[in-house]
Every structure is written in structure tokens, then in C-alpha cells.
C-alpha positions in Angstrom: 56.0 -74.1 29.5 53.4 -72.5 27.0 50.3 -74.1 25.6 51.1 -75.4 21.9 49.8 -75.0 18.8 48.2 -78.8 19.2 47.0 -77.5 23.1 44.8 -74.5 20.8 43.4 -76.7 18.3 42.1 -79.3 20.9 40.5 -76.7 23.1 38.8 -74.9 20.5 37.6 -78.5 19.3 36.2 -78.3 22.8 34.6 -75.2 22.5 33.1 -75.9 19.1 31.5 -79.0 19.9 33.6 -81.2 17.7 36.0 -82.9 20.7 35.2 -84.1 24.4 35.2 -81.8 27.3 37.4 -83.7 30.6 34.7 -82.2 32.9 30.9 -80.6 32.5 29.2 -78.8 35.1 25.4 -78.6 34.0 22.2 -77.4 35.6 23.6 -74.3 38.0 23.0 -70.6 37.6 26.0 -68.4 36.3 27.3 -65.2 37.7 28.6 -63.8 35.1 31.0 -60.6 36.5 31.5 -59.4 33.9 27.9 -58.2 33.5 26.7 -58.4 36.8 23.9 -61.4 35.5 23.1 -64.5 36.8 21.3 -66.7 34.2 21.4 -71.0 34.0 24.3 -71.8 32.1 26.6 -74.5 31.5 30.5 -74.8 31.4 32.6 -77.4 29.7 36.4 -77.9 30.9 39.7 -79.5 29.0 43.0 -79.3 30.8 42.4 -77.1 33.5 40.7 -74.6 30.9 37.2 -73.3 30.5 36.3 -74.1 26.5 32.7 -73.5 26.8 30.2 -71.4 28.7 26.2 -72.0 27.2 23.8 -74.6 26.6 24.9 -77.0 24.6 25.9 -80.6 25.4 28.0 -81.6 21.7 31.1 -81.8 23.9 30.3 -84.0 26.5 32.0 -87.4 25.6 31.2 -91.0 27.3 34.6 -90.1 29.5 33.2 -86.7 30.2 32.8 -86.2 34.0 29.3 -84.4 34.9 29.1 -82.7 37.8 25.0 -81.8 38.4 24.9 -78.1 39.7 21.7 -78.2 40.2 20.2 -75.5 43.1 23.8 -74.0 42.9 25.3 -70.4 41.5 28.3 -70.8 39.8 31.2 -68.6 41.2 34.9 -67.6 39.8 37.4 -68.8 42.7 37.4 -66.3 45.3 41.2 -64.1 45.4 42.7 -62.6 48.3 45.2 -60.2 47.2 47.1 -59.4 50.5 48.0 -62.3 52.8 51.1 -62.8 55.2 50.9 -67.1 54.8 52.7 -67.6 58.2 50.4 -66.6 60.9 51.4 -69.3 63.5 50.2 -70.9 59.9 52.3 -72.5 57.4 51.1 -71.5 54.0 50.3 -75.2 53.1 47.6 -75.6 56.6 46.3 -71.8 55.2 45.8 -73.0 51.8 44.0 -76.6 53.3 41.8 -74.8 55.6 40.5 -71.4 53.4 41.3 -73.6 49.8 37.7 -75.5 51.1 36.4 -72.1 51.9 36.7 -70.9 48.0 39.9 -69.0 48.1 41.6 -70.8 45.6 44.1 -67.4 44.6 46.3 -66.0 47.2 48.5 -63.4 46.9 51.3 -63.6 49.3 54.1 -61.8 51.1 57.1 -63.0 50.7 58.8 -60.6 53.7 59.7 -63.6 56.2 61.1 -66.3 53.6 63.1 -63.5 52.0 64.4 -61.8 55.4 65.0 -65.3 56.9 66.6 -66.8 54.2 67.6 -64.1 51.6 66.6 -64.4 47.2 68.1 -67.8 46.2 66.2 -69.3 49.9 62.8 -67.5 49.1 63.0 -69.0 45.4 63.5 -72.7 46.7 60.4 -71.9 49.0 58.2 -70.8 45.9 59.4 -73.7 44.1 58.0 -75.9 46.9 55.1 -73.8 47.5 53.8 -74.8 43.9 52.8 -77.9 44.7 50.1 -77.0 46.6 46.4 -77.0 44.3 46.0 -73.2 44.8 47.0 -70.5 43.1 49.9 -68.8 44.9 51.8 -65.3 43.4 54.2 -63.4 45.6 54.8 -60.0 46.0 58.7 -59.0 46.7 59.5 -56.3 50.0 62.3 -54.4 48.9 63.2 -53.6 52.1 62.8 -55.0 56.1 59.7 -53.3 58.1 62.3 -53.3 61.0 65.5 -52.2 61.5 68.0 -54.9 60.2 72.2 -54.4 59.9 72.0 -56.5 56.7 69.4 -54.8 55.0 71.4 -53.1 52.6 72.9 -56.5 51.2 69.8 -58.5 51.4 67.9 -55.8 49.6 70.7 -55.0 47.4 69.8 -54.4 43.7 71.4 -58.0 42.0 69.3 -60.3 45.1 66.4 -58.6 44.5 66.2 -58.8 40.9 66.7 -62.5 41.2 63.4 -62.6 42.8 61.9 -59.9 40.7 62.4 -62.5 37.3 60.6 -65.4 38.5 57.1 -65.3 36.9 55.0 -66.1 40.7 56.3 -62.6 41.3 53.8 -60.0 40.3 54.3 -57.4 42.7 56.7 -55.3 44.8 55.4 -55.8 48.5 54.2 -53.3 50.9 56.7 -50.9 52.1 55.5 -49.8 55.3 58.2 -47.2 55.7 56.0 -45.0 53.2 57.8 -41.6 54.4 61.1 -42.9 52.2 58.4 -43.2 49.3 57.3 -39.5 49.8 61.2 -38.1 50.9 62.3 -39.3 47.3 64.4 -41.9 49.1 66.9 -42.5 46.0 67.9 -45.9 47.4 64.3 -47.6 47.4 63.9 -45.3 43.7 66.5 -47.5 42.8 64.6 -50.6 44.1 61.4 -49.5 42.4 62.9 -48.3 38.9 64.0 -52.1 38.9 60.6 -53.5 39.2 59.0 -51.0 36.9 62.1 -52.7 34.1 60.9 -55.9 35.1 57.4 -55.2 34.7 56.1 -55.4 38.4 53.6 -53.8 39.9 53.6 -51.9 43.4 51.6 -52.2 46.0 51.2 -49.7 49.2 50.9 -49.4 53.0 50.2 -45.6 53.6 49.5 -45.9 57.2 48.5 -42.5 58.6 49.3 -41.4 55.1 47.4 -37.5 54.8 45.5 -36.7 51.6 48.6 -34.5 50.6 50.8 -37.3 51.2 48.9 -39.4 50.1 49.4 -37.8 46.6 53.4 -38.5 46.9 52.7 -42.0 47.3 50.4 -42.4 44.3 52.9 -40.1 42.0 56.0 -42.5 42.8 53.7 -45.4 41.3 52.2 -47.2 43.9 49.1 -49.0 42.8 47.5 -49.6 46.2 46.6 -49.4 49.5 45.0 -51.7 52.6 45.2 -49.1 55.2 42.1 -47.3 55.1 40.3 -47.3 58.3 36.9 -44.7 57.6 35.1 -45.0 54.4 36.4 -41.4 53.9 39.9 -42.6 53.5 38.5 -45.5 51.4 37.2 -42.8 48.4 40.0 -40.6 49.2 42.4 -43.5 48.0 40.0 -44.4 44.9 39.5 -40.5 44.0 43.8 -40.3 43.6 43.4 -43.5 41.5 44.6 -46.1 43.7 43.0 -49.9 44.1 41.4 -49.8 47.5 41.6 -53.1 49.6 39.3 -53.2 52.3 40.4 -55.1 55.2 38.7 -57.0 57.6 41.7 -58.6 59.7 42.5 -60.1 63.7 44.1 -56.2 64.1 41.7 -54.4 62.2 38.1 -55.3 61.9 36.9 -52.4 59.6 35.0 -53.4 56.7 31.4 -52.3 58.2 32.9 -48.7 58.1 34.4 -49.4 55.2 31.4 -50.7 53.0 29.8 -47.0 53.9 32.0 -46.3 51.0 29.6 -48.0 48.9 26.7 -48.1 50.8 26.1 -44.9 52.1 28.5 -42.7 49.7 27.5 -45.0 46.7 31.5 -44.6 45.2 31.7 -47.2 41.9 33.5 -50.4 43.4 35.3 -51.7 40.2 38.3 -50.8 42.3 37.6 -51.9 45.1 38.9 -55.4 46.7 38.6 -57.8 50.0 41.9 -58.8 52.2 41.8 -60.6 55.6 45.7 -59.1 55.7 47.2 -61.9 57.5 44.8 -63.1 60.2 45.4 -65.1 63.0 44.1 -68.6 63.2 41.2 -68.1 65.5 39.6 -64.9 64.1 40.0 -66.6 60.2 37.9 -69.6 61.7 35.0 -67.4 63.3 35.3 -64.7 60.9 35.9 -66.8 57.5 38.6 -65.9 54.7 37.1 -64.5 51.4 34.0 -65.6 51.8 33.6 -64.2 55.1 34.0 -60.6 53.7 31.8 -61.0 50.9 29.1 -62.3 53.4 29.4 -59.6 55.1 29.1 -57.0 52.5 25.6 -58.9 51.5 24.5 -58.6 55.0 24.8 -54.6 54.8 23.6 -53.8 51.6 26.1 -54.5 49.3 24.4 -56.4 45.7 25.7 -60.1 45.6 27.0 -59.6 42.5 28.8 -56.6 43.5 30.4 -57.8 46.5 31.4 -61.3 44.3 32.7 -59.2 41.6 35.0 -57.4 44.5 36.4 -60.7 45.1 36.8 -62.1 41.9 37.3 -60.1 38.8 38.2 -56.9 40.2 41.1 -58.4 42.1 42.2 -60.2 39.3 42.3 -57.2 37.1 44.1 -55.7 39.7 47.1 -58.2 39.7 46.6 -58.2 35.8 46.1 -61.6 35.6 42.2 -61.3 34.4 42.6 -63.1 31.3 43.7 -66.1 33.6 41.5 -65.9 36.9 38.7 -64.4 38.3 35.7 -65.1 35.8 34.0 -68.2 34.5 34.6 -67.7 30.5 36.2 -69.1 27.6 40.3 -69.9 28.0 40.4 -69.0 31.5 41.6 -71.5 34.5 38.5 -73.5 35.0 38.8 -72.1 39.5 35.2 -72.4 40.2 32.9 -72.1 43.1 29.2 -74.4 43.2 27.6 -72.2 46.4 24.1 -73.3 47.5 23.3 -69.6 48.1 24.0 -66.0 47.9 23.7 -66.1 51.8 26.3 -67.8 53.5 29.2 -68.1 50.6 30.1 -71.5 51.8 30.4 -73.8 48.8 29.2 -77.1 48.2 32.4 -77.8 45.9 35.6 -75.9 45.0 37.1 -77.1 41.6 40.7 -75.2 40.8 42.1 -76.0 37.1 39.2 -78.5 36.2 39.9 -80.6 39.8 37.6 -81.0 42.4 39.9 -80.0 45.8 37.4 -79.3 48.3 33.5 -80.5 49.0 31.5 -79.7 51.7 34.2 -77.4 53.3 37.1 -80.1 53.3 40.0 -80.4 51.2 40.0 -83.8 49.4 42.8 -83.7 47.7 46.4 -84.0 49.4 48.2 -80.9 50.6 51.9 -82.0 50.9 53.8 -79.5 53.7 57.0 -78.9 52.3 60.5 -80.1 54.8 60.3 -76.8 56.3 63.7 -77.7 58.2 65.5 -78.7 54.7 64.8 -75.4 53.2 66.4 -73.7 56.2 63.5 -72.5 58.6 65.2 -74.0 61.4 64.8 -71.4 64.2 67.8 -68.8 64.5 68.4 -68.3 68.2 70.9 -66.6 70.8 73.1 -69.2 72.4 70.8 -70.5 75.6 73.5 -69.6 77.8 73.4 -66.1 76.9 70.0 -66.0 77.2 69.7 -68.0 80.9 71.8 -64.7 82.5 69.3 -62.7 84.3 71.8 -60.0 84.1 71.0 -60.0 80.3 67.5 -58.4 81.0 68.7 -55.0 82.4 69.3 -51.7 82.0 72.6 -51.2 83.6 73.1 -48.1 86.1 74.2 -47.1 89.3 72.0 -43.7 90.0 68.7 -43.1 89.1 67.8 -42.1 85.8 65.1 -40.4 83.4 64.2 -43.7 81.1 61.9 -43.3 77.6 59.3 -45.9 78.7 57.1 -47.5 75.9 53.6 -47.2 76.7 51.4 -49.8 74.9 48.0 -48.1 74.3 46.5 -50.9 71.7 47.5 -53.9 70.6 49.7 -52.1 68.0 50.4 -48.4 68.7 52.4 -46.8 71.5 53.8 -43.8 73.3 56.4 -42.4 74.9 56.3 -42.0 78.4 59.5 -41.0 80.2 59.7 -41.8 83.8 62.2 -41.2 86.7 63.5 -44.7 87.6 65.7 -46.2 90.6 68.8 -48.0 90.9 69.0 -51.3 92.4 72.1 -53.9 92.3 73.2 -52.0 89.1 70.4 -52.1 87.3 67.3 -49.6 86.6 64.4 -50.6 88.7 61.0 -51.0 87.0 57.7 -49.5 88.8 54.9 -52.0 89.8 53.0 -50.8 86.2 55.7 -51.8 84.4 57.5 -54.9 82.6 61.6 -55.1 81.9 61.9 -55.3 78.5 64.9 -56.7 76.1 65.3 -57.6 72.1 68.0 -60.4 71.8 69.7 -60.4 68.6 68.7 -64.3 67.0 72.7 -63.8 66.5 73.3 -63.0 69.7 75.8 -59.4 68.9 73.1 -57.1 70.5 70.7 -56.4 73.3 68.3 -53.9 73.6 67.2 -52.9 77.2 64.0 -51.2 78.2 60.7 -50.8 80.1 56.9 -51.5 78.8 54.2 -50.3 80.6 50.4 -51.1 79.8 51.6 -54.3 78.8 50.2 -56.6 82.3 51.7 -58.5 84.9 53.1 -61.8 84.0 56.5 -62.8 85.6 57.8 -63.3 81.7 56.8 -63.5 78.7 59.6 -65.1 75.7 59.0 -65.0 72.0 60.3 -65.3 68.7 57.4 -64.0 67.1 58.2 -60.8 66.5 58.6 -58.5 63.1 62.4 -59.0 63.5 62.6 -62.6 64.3 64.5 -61.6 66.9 63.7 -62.6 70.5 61.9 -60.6 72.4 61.3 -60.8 76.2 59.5 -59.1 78.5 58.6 -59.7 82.7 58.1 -58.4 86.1 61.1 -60.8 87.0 64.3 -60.8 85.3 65.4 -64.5 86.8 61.4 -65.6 85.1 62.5 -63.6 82.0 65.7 -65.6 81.6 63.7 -69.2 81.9 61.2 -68.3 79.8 64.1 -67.5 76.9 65.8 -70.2 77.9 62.6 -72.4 77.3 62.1 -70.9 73.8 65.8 -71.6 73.0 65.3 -75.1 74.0 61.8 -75.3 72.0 63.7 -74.0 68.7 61.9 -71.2 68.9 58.2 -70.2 69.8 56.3 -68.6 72.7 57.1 -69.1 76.6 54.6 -67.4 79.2 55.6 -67.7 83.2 52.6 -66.6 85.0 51.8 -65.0 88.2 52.0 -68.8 89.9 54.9 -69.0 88.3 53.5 -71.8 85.6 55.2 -71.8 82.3 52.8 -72.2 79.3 54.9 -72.6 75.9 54.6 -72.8 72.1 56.6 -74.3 69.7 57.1 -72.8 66.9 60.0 -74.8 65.1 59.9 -73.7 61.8 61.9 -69.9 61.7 60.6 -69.4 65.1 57.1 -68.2 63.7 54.8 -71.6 61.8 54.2 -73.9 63.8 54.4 -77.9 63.1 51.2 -78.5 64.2 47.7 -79.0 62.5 45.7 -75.6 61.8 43.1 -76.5 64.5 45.6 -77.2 67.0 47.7 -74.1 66.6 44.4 -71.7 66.8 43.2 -73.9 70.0 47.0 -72.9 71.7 46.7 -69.3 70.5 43.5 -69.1 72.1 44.9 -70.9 75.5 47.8 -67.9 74.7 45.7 -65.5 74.9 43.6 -66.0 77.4 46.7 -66.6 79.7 48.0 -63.2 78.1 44.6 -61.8 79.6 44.2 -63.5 82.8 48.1 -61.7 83.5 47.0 -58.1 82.7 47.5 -58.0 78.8 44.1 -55.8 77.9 43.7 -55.9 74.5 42.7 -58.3 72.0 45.4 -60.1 69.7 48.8 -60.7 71.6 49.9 -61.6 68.6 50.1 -58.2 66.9 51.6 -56.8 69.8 54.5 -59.0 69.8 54.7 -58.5 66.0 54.9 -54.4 66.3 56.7 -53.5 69.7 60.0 -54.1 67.2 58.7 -52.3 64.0 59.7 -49.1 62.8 56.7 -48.1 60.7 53.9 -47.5 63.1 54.3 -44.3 65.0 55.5 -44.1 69.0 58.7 -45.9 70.8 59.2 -49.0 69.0 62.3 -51.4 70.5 64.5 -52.7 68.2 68.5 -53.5 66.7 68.8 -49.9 66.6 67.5 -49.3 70.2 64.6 -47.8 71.6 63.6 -45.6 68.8 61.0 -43.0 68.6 59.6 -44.0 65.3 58.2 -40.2 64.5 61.5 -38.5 64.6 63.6 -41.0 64.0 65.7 -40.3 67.1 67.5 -43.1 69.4 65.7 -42.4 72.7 68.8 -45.5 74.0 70.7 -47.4 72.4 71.6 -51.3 71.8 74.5 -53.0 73.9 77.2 -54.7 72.0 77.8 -58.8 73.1 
């Protein structure tokens, strides 16, 4: 609902002295960024709002509450623009942990909530979602980042325009295919002509993307990209007019090389933004959200202001809400920071819409967690009996064969590697390097068989965790690999890990096989144990979790396995193909 006519009169009552503010902060120093200042200044609040930034103390009424700012800057609410809120996270334990941090904006994907539970699910979610005392907008995927058989009736033009009406919606999400974008795709036109009619904006994922490519991208409308790795593809995206987020994430810790952008090549940054991209629990708490980038900018070089106007006003003009968010001035949300320094970024209190929700880096206001069961995020899984049939985890033949092998050479990219295997009892034999692996439909119509090498050593490794939310299993042991899926089955979903001793570590994660149910600090303490156990088995790189995520995609180059088999992501050709159940 609108302000009214009486809302405007009262406010600019506020503003001109004549009525009582709800809430005066007095005594701190202003950043203004909008002109890159900082001078002492004052700011008077009335439902939510800011009415007056300045000196004077004629609206400050015996109800007023006064908040002494003293030795403190005064901040605009910090904005991530580019966050996947179910990390092992549930968006409500993100926005309690990095709300106290001063994000008090977060742009999120809605890819899981809409995959796993199609438009009229993801609005329910959103619905729910706005309870929490942040700000959260969505952006909308128009299409999986996997192969899906349903894709083309979940994405289908009247679902997604559902989603494209509701007003949290400001964006079309990522589409991490981006060679449809530069093929002329005329399906995902269709999808974007529908945004452009409903006013959206567009936001990229050009991967890999060349300069000339690059071009394709920008000339189809897409407003911006996250994927630069080298400050030279950081001003080669701002030089063809596109926002540039610079990413500092659990997969991708760039922004040192990215800054060079602006520290050694001294580019403009009024189009230039911060994104932690969907971190996992661990690296967010050691690393920091928001604040944790602009910190670091400060540390090499980057003005104060600057890297503060990155994170505030610059994003928000971005998302084009800039007359709501992302500066302290006159009839905007009154989202404001009180940091001690210029330093650290931590702040002493975080105030969204004229309330004090955070102090001291806690939360002190309640964060309800929506019934994530009741809105339909119970797991999807294959029926355990399926999944307890060693036989399941195989790639059937009687004579030896020449198998595509996925190679894992980082925690996200791979190769292909074809190898001359042996039969045994029917089955392809794996080498000693290598892992049996298998994607289980959560329906339980398909299997995928194949092979992982680079990978490690563990007996089996189970998990619903994966870019498809499909279950994915992997093991030296086919009888290991069938407990540990049974174990996730009987979890609800989550991650199962049989060792070398043959000890079975698992985590629940009950809520569409990917949040977890437990506190924040718990879930980054059994990631941690995760990965460590990962390592101590062979795994040698650095977030399990991003492997697991990407072994099913189909937008990263290399032999990806997924509902359309092993795929070879480059040419699009089916290196072998799914089995029918």
C-alpha cells in the first residue's frame, strides 16, 4: 500500500521542524555518497523514513528517541546485490548473522525455491520471507542451470510471468547458459522480451565470456556481470557498459585482483559493486559479508568513501531503487549504519526503517524462520530401496570398454579423460585413481553411471546437495555407496561420507535437501568437520561444497554428469547416456 496524502504532510512536518521526529540520531559524522563528504550532521526519522539530514533539533519531541552517535560515521545500510540465501543457510540464519554485520539489503536468487517448487511455491516463500527486518528483492532464473525434463513447463511463459508481477522482483536472474544469449536463442528471447514488458531488469553470468562475445551479451540487454576474474576483464565489462560486481566468494576469492581495476588502472567506480555470490558458512564468518569487501578495498588503497559508495549507492542505483535505499537523505528508508571507524566496517548499531535490529554485531530483534516443511521443502528423494542396490551404482558391461572419465581439476572445472576400463561381474571396473559415480533422479526415473577421477579416496560419499537436487553419489565401493544413499534417504536429505575406516559422518539437511535446520554456527562447525573429512580422504581442493554443486551443471566447461548423461558441456555432445528405472 502507498504512503497517503496525510503520510506526506506529516513527514514534511517532520522535515520542517513543525512535528516530532520517532527517532534522532545526533552527534556522528555523515558520509554523504552522494558527494563523497563526510561532515557532523544529524538525521531525524518518522515511520521508517529519513525527514531530515542537518543541524537542527525543532523536531525532536519529548517521545523522540535519541540515539548519541557520538565518535561514530554514519553509513547507508550496506547492499549485496548477488546472493544465493541457501548455502547450507536458510535465508532467515543469513539475514540474522550478516543483518548485524550491516547488510541490511540483499538481493536474492530465487533458482532453488522456484526449481523446487515451481511460481505459485516460490511466491508463498517471498511472502514468508518478508517478515524478516531486512530488505529482501529477488531476481527470477528463466531457466534451470542444469539439465531438467521439466524445464520447459516450469519456465514456460504464463509461470514465469506470475513471478515477474510481484513487486520483490526486480530482476531476471543469471542465466549461466550465456551461449543461448549470444546464439539468439528464440525461446529464452521470449523469456526476456517478457521481462523487458514487465519492466525487469537483467542480470548476467558471462563465464569465459570473450570480449567479442562479450558484446552479444550486452546487445541482448543484459545489465551485468559477476564473473570477472582479472581486473582486465573487470574494465573490459565497464568499457561495453555493463555494472561490474566484484566478487569475493568461498569459490572465488578475487577482489585483490580485481580492485587493480581501480587501483592500479584508476577506471571511475560508479559502476562498480561488492557480491560475496553465495558463500559458504565458514568462509562468510572469517571473510565477513559486505563489510568484509569494503574492508578490504580500504586495506589496498581504495578511498573509504569510494569503496562505501560501491556498497551503498552505486548498487542501489543499479537495482533502481536509489530513491529508496542506499543513501542517508530526505524520504529515503531510514537503513543506517553507526561504525566506530573507517577501519574495520563493524558497526556499533544497524537501524533498518527507523529500528534498531542489531548492536554490537547481534541481532536484537526476532528473526522468525518460516515452517520450511509447510511450504513444501521437504526433501525429494529416490525410494531408499532403490537406492540400497549396490547394483544401482554401475556401469553395466560385459567386455572392456573406452569410458569418458570426468577428471576434476578444481573444485569447479573439469576434463575429459577417456580411459580403457575392465569388466568385472557385469559391471565396468574403476582404476585405483578413480571413484564410481552415479546421479539418482530425486524421482527415481533415471540413473546416470560414470567414473570421477581427481576426486580422492573415500569408500562413498552421498549428497543432495547438488545444482540439480538430485542425488549424487560417488565411492571406491559400490556396497559403501549404496549405505551412504540409503543414510541420506533416511536423513530426508543431506550429506553422508563413509570413510576409509569405514565410519559414516552425515548431515542433515531436511529442508529441500540443501538448508539445514540447524543454527548458523552449527551448520559452518559440520561443514568444516565436512571438509576436513573430505580432505583427510583425498579430496584436494578447498570447498567440497562447490564441487558437489557443479559436477551436475551444464554451464561450466568439461564433462559435467547429469539427467541428460555424461555430457561434454563444450560441444554439447552425450559422451553416455542416462538409464531409464
Amino acid at each position: 500500500m502507498g504512503k497517503t496524502v496525510a503520510d506526506m504532510q506529516k513527514i514534511v512536518a517532520v522535515a520542517a521542524g513543525k512535528g516530532a521526529a520517532d527517532l534522532y540520531i545526533e552527534g556522528g559524522s555523515l558520509v554523504n555518497v552522494f558527494t563523497g563528504e563526510i561532515y557532523p550532521a544529524n538525521i531525524a526519522v518518522f515511520q521508517g523514513k529519513i525527514a531530515y539530514v542537518g543541524n537542527s533539533r525543532k523536531m525532536v519531541g519529548p517521545r523522540t528517541e535519541i540515539i548519541d552517535a557520538s565518535g561514530c560515521y554514519l553509513c547507508p545500510g550496506f547492499i549485496e546485490v548477488h546472493t544465493h540465501p541457501w548455502m547450507v543457510y536458510t535465508p532467515a540464519t543469513m539475514v540474522e548473522v550478516h543483518l548485524a554485520l550491516g547488510t541490511t539489503t540483499f538481493v536474492c536468487d530465487n533458482l532453488f525455491f522456484y526449481a523446487y517448487l515451481g511460481a505459485d511455491g516460490f511466491l508463498r516463500i517471498m511472502k514468508a520471507l518478508a517478515k524478516l527486518p531486512a530488505r529482501l528483492y529477488w531476481v527470477a532464473r528463466i531457466m534451470h542451470q542444469t539439465i531438467d525434463p521439466e524445464e520447459p513447463e516450469l519456465f514456460s511463459i504464463p509461470n514465469l510471468d506470475k513471478v515477474f508481477m510481484d513487486p520483490h522482483v526486480i530482476k531476471v536472474g543469471e542465466i549461466t547458459r550465456w551461449p543461448k544469449l549470444v546464439e539468439g536463442n528464440e525461446s529464452v528471447m521470449r523469456r526476456i522480451k517478457l521481462a523487458e514488458e514487465r519492466g525487469l531488469g537483467f542480470e548476467g553470468h558471462a563465464a569465459g565470456c570473450s570480449y567479442d562475445k562479450l558484446n552479444a551479451v550486452a546487445a541482448v540487454g543484459v545489465e551485468s556481470c559477476h564473473e570477472a576474474i582479472t581486473a582486465e576483464e573487470a574494465i573490459n565489462r565497464l568499457r561495453l557498459g555493463l555494472w561490474t560486481i566484484l566478487r569475493h566468494s568461498s569459490l572465488r576469492r578475487d577482489l585483490p585482483e580485481l580492485l587493480r581495476a581501480v587501483t592500479d588502472y584508476k577506471v571511475q567506480t560508479h559502476r562498480l559493486l561488492f557480491s560475496t555470490d553465495g558463500s559458504t558458512p565458514g568462509f562468510l564468518a572469517r571473510e565477513g559479508w559486505i563489510e568484509g569487501m569494503v574492508r578490504k578495498a580500504v586495506k589496498v588503497g581504495v578511498e573509504p568513501v569510494t569503496a562505501i559508495q560501491m556498497a551503498t549507492i552505486n548498487a542501489a542505483t543499479y537495482l533502481g531503487l536509489d530513491r529508496k535505499i542506499g543513501a542517508i537523505a530526505p524520504g529515503m528508508h531510514a537503513d543506517i549504519l553507526l561504525l566506530p571507524d573507517l577501519q574495520n566496517f563493524k558497526p556499533r548499531l544497524v537501524i533498518v526503517g527507523g529500528n534498531v535490529v542489531a548492536a554490537d554485531g547481534k541481532c536484537c530483534v526476532s528473526i522468525p524462520e518460516p515452517d520450511w516443511i509447510s511450504l513444501g521443502l521437504k526433501a525429494k528423494l529416490p525410494p531408499r530401496e532403490l537406492v540400497s542396490n549396490p547394483g544401482l551404482f554401475g556401469v553395466p558391461s560385459d567386455s572392456s570398454a573406452i569410458f569418458p572419465v570426468i577428471e576434476v581439476i578444481s573444485a569447479a572445472i573439469n576434463r575429459l579423460k577417456e580411459r580403457t576400463l575392465e569388466s568385472r561381474g557385469g559391471f565396468l571396473e574403476r582404476k585405483e585413481d578413480m571413484l564410481y559415480c552415479a546421479l539418482v533422479d530425486h524421482r527415481g526415473k533415471w540413473v546416470t553411471n560414470g567414473f570421477v577421477e581427481g576426486f580422492g579416496h573415500m569408500e562413498a560419499l552421498a549428497a543432495t546437495f547438488t545444482t540439480s537436487y538430485d542425488l549424487l553419489v560417488l565411492g571406491r565401493n559400490r556396497t559403501a555407496m549404496a549405505a551412504a544413499a540409503a543414510a541420506v534417504v533416511d536423513m530426508g536429505g543431506g550429506i553422508a561420507l563413509v570413510d576409509g575406516n569405514k565410519d559414516m559422518f552425515k548431515m542433515p539437511l531436511v529442508y529441500g535437501g540443501i538448508m539445514s535446520a540447524d543454527p548458523y554456527e552449527v551448520s559452518m562447525e559440520t561443514l568444516n568437520t565436512l571438509q576436513e573429512k573430505v580432505r583427510e580422504c583425498g579430496y584436494p581442493y578447498h570447498d567440497i561444497i562447490y564441487t558437489l554443486l557443479f559436477l551436475v551443471c551444464d554451464f561450466l566447461p568439461g564433462p559435467r554428469i547429469t539427467a541428460g548423461g555424461i555430457i561434454d558441456v563444450k560441444t554439447g555432445q552425450i559422451l553416455y547416456p542416462p538409464m531409464p528405472l
